[in-house]
N, C-alpha and C positions, 0 to 999 in steps of 0.2 A: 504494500500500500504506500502510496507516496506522498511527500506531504506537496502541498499543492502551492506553497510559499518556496521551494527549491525553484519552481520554475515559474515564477510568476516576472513577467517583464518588470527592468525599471522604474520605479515612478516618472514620468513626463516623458517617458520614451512611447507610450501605447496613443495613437491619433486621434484627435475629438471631430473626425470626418466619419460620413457612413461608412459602412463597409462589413463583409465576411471573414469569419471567424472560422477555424478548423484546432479540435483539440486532439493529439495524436499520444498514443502508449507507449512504453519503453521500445515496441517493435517498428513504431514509423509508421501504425498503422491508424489510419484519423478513424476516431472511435465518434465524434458528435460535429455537426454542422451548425453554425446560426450566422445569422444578421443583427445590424443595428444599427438605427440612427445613427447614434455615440461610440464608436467602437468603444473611449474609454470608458465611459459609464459601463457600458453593459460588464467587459472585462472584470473594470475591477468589481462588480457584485461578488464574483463568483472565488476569489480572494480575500472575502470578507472573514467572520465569524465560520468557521466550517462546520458547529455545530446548529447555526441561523439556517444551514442550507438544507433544502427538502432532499430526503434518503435518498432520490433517482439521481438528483444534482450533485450530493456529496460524492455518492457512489462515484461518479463520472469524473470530476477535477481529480478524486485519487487515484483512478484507475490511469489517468493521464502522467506523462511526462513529458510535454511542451505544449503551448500553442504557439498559432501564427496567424495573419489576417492578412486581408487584399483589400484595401481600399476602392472606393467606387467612388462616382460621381454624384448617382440620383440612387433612391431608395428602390427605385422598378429595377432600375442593373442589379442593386443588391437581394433584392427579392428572385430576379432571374438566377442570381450567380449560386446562390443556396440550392436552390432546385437542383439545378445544375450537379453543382457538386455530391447533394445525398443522393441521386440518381446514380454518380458516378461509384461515389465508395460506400455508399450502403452504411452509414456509421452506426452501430450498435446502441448509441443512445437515443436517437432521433426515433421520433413518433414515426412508425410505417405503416400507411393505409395499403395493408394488403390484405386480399379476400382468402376467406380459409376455406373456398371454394371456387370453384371456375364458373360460373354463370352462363348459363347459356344464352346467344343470340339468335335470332330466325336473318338468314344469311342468304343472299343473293348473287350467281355468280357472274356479273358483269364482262367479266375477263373472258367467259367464253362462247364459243359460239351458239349453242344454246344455253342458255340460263339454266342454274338450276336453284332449287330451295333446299333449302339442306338447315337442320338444327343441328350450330355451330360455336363450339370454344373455343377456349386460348388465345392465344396476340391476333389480332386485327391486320387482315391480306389485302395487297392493294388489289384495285380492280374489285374487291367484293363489296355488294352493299350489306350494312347492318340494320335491323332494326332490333330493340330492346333496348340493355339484356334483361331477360324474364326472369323471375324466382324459380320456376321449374322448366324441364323441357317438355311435358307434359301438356303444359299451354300453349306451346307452340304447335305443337301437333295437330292438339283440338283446333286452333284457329286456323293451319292449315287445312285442316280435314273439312275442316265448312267452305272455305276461300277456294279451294277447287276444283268445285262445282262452278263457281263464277268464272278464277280465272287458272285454267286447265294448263299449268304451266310444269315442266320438267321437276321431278324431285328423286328421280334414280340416281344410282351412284356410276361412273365412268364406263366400270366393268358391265354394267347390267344395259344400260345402254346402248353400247358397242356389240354386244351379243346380240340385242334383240333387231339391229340393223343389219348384223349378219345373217338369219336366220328370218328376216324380213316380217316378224310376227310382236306386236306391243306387249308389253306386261299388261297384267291384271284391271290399274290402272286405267290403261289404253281405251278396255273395253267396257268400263261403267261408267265413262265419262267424265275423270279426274283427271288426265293428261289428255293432251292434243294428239299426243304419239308421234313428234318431228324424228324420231329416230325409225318410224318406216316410211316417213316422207306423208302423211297427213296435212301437213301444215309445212313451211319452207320457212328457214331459218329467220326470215323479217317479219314472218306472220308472229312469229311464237316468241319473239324479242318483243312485239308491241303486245301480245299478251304479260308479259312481263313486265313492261315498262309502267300499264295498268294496273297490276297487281301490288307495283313499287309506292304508285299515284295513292289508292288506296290505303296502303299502312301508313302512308306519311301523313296521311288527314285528309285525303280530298276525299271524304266518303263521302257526301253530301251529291257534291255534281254526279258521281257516278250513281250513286241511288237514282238522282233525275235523268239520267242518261237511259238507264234500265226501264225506268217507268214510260219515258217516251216510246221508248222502243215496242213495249209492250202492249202502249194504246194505239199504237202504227198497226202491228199484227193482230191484233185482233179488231182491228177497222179494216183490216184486206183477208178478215175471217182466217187467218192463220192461225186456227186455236192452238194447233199442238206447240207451235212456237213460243203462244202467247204464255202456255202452262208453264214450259219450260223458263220464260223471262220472270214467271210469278213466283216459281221457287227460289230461281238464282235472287230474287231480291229478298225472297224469307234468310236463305243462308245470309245476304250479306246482311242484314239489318240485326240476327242474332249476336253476329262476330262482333257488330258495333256495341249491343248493347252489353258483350264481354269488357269493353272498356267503357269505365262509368265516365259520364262528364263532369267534371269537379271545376272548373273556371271554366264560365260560358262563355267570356269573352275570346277566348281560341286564342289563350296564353302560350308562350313557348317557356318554360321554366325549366331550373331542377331546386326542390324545398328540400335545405338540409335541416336536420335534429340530432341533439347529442342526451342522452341519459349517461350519469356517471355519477360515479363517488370519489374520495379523496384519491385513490389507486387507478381506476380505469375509467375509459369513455367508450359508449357505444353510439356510430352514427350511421343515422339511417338519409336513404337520398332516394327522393320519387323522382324520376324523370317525368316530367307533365310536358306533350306533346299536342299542341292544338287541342290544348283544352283537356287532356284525354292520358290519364298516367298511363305511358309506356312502358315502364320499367322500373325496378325497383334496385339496387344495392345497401348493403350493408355490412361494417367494420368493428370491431374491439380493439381500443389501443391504449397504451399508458395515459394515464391523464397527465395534463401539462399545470402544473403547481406555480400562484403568482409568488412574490416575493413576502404576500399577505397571510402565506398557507392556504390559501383560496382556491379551488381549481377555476382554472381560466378558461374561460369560453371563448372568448373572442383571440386567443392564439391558437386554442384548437379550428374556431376556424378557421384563421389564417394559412394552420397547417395542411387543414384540406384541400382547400383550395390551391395550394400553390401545387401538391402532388399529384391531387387529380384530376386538373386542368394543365399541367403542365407535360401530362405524357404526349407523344407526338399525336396520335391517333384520338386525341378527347376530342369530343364534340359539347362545345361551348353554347346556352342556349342565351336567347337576348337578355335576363331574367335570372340571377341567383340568389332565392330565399333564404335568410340563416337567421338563426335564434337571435342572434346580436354581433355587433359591425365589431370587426379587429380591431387596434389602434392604426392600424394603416389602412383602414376600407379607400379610401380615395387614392392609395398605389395600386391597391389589391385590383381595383375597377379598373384605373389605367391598361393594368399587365394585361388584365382579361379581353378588355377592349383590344388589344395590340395584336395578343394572338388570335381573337376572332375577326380580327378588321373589322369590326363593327362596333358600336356602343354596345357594352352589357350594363346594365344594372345591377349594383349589386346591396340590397335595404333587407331591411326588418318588417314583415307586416304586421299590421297595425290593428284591423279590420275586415270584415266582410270574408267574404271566399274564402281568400290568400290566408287568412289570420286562421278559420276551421281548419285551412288542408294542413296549416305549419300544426296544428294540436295535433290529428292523425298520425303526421309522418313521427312528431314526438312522441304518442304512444305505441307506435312500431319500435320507436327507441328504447322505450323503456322495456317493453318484451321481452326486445334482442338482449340487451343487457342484464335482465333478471334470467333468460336462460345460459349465457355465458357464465353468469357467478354460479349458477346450480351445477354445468358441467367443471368446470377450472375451482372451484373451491375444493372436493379430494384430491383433483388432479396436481395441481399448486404444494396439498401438504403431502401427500405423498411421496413427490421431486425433492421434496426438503428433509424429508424424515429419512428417505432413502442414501441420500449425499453423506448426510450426519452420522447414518448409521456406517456409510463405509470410511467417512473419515474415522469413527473411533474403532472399527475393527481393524481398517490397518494401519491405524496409531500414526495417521498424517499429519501435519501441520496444520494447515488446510481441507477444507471442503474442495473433492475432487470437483471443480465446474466445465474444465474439458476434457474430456476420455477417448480414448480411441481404443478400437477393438480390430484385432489380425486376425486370419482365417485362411486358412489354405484349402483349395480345393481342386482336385483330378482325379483322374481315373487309370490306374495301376502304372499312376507315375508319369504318364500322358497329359498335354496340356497344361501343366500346372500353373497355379494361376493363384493370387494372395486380394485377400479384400482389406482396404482400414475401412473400416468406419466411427464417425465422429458425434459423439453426445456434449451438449455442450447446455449446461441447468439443467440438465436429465431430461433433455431432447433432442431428438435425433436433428442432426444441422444436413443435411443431404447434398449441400452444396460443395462443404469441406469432403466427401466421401472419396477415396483413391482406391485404385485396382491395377496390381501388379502384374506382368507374365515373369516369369521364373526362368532365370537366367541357369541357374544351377544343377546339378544333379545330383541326387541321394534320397533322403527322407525327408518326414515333418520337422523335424528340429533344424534341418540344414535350410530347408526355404523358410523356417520362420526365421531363422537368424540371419537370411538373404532379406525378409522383407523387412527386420528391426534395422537391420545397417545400411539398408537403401533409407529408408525414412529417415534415418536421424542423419546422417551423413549429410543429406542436402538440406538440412533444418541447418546443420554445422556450417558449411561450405556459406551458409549466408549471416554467418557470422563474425567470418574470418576479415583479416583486418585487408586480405586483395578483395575483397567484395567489397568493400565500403563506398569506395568509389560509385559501383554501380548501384549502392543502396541509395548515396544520394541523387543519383541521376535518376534510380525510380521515385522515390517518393518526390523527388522537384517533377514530373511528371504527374505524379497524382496521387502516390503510395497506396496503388490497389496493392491488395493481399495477395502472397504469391501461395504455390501450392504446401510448401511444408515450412512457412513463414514462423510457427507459433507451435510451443509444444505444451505437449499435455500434461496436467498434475498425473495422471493415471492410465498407464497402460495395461490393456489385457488381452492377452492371448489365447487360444480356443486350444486349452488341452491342460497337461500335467506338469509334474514336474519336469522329466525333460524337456519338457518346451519353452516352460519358465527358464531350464538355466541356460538353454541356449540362445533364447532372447537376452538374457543376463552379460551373458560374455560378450555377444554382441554389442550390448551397453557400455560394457566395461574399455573392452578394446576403445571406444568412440570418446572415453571418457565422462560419461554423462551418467552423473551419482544426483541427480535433481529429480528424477523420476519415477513413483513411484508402479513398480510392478507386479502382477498377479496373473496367474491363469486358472482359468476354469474350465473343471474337467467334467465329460457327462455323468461319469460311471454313477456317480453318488452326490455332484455336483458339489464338490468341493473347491475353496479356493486354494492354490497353491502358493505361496509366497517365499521370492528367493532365499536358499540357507538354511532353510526350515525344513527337518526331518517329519512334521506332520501339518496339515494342511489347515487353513481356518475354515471351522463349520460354520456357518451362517444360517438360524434359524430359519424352516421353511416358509415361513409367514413373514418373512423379510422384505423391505420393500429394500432393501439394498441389495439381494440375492434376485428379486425379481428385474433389479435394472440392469443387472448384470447378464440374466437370461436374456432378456431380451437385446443387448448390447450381441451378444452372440449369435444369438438366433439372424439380425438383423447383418450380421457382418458373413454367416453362411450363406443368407442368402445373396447376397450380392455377389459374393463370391460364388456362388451355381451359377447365378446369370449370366458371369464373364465366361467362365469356364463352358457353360454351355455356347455360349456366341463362337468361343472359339473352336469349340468340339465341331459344330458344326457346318462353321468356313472350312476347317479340314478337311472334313468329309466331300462339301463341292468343291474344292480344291481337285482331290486325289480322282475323286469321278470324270471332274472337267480335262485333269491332263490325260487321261487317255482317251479325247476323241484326237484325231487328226487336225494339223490347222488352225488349231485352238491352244497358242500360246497366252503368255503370262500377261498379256496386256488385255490382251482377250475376253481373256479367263476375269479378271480385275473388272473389267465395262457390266460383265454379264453379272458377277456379283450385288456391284453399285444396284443394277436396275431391278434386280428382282428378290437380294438378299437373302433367299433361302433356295435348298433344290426343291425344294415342294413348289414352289411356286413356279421356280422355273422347269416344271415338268407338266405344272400347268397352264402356259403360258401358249400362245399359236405360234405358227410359223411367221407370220407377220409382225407380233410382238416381238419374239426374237432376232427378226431382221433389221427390225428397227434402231436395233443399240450399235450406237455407233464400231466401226469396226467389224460386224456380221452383215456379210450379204443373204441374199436367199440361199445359196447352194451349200453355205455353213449353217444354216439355219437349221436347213433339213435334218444336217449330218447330226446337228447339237438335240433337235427333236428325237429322232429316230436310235441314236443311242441312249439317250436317258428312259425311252420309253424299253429298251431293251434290255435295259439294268433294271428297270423298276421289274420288270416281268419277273427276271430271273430273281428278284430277291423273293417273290410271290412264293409259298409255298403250295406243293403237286395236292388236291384233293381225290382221294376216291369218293367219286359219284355214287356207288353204292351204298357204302357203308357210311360214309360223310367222314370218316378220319383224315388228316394231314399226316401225306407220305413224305419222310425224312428220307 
């Protein structure tokens, strides 16, 4: 722990200009972002009383050993340059609005030649349009399931498409009248993009003109006695008038908004965000994050939401509406509006309501907040003591200094010495960090004690090699770049190994040789799941109702299976490897193309002649050859039945 006066700048050396702040750890690595009017104000708070300061704040100046700041001109650049930077290094202290789920959008594919619908996650594709994102994908379904009947637009996937144009016959779909069927030529790729572009018209809010467009249509046909037509235009407007009245209207005046709300207590905040489209809530998300603590002990509102807004208007892909409701204005709402205006080229708005509508739907969206947040304290109140009772318990069974808060767990995994292959993985407050996760191939040959000692000396060695005094140079050429975290940047209170005593002592010597007496190590074996700890003629038992023995399980569990994953990926490159070198023609570059495109032999055994011609480097006449072998290896791997009796002849 450091004291936070070792490195506290000068008095009248720190700028009374605006500007960014970055505080970094003994490893270079920037642990917290901020801004200020005052650089020095703000600074020296946090040099104050360190018993004055809130536990997340103390935590953070001790956990530190320097800061630094960038001076700016206006408070929008310093408002930019913060985004900017917690985007870039992710600092551990800073509030992060990230979803503890993917949310699904209803998804348009623009980019090709027929469009398709598709319910879609993850980062936002160019060329596609979005509407949402929905609380379920569920919702999406249903509202397509009514919408295409009206507009009968593509929702197969690539592969089912392309067959059914092969084979010149529509899906299911095709034939009740929920697709147009451009993939047997029904409808010709302009027809079936302006059903699309209609279907886009409609989600965005022009239901209204198209209800009157339906209706004219249908007092036309049934004035030229085309009842059957006419029936058919009387349902399509039943379907569409349902889907609408799926989305209630909450601002008549055909607002374009998104209303935030925060529920919290002294320790967290939950916020919830309705996207309000044309009147018409579109979408819904919602977050749990640290509460941000004033100088008063107060939790503060108007910096949480400064904080929202600067991270989730400031991703490339945010869509900015004219309109942003929040419980109460930041002390910099009039930058805040600037920044927002700037990246939407438009005026935004950004107030408190007051009255009417806007002031009901801001109550709503605050009792979704308060939900969200009463079910987060129901699930994370065991979860929270349990991570702590757990740590406690194994700092006093192996008699640490310290509470282990980063752990890493080894694992080796193969098949009679075949592909070997090692997993770390990383707990870090007794959660898994997925990002820190590393997987080794095995340089070596012999046993389990030899590759664990191969994967402890590979891991510490380059932990070392960036500590040495010829790395310096290039530490400070990283971090004056940006001091992102490198891969084996930062070492753990606690290592554990997936085995016995021999594996503990050969991780050990491993240690030794590297010189690294700082860390403490254990293995855990299945037979009876004991810990083993170096030196020691008998093992430490760890009551089975341990939550220190259950984190350890699961540290294992988690580090095998990663370790199958790899070991499987590579098992099975081998395999299309060894099959691929003996067709003819089909060298290593080849071989390489044909992998990239279809990644497994199963696939590419069911891939056409056509698919396979397609990769670069395969004509049709090697196409054949790569078809017609694989179908002859698959045969032969088939085992003979007698048709009689139904047994498998060996």
């Amino acid at each position: 722990m450091a004291d936070p006066l070792s490195y506290r700048p000068a008095p009248g050396t720190i700028p009374v200009e605006p500007g960014v702040y970055r505080f970094r750890d003994g490893h270079g690595r920037v642990i917290y972002v901020g801004k200020a009017k005052s650089l020095r104000s703000r600074l020296n708070s946090y040099f104050a009383d360190i018993s004055a300061l809130h536990p997340r704040t103390r935590q953070m100046v001790t956990s530190a050993a320097s800061v630094e700041w960038t001076i700016v001109t206006t408070e929008v650049e310093a408002l930019q340059l913060e985004y900017n930077w917690i985007k870039e290094f992710d600092p551990r202290f800073n509030v992060r609005y990230r979803d503890d789920k993917s949310y699904p959008s209803l998804a348009v594919t623009l980019n090709e030649e027929f469009p398709r619908l598709q319910v879609m996650r993850g980062p936002k594709k160019p060329g596609v349009r979005y509407f949402g994102p929905y609380a379920h994908a569920w919702a999406i379904r249903e509202t397509l399931d009514l919408l295409l009947r009206v507009f009968p637009a593509r929702t197969c996937s690539s592969g089912v498409f392309k067959r059914a144009g092969q084979i010149g016959r529509p899906c299911l779909l095709g034939y009740i009248g929920k697709c147009s069927a451009p993939c047997v030529g029904r409808v010709s790729a302009a027809e079936h993009r302006k059903i699309v572009e209609d279907f886009c018209d409609f989600m965005a809010g022009k239901t209204d003109a198209m209800i009157r467009r339906l209706e004219r249509q249908m007092a036309q046909a049934s004035e030229q006695l085309e009842f059957e037509r006419a029936a058919r235009l009387r349902d399509d407007l039943s379907a569409l008038r349902r889907s609408v009245e799926k989305q209630a209207v909450v601002l008549t005046d055909g607002t374009d908004a998104d209303v935030v709300a925060f529920a919290n207590d002294e320790l967290a905040a939950a916020v919830q965000v309705f996207h309000v489209r044309g009147g018409r809530v579109r979408g819904q998300r919602g977050w749990v994050v640290d509460a941000t603590v004033s100088a008063s002990g107060e939790v503060d509102i108007g910096e949480l939401v400064e904080q929202f807004l600067t991270q989730f208007y400031g991703q490339d892909d945010a869509v900015i509406p004219r309109e942003v409701l929040v419980p109460q204005l930041p002390a910099d709402a009039a930058v805040l509006s600037e920044w927002l205006s700037e990246r939407r080229a438009a005026r935004v708005a950004l107030r408190v309501p007051q009255r009417g509508d806007k002031k009901s739907l801001m109550q709503t969206v605050e009792r979704n907040a308060q939900q969200a947040f009463v079910q987060y304290k129901l699930k994370r109140a065991s979860d929270l003591t349990a991570r702590s009772q757990a740590l406690s318990e194994l700092q006093e069974a192996l008699d640490m200094p310290d509470a282990p808060l980063r752990i890493e767990c080894f694992d080796i995994s193969h098949v009679q010495g075949t592909n070997v292959v090692a997993s770390m993985v990383v707990f870090e407050d007794g959660l898994a960090r997925k990002s820190e996760y590393r997987r080794f191939a095995m340089r070596s040959s012999g046993g389990d004690t030899d590759w664990i000692a191969e994967v402890i000396r590979r891991r510490f060695a380059r932990y070392l090699s960036e500590r040495t005094i010829e790395a310096e140079a290039e530490r400070a050429e990283i971090e004056a770049s940006g001091g992102r975290a490198r891969k084996f940047a930062y070492p753990p209170n606690l290592v554990v190994v997936d085995g016995g005593a021999p594996q503990v002592a050969a991780a050990q010597n491993a240690l030794v040789e590297l010189g690294i007496t700082d860390v403490t190590l254990v293995g855990l074996a299945k037979r009876l799941e004991e810990v083993w700890v170096p030196d020691e003629a008998f093992p430490v038992i760890l009551p089975r109702t341990s939550e220190a023995l259950y984190l350890l399980q699961r540290m294992r569990d988690e580090a095998h299976r990663f370790a199958i994953t790899f070991h499987r990926q590579k098992r099975s490159k081998a395999m299309v490897e060894s099959e691929l070198a003996e067709i003819p023609g089909l060298g290593p570059a080849r071989r390489k193309a044909l992998l990239a495109q279809f990644s497994s032999l199963k696939r590419l055994r069911e891939a056409s002649i056509e698919e396979i011609a397609a990769v670069p480097g395969i004509g049709p006449d090697l196409a054949e050859r790569v078809r017609a072998a694989l179908i002859q290896e698959n045969a032969a791997r088939e085992p003979a039945v007698n048709m009689t009796t139904g047994e498998v002849i060996i």
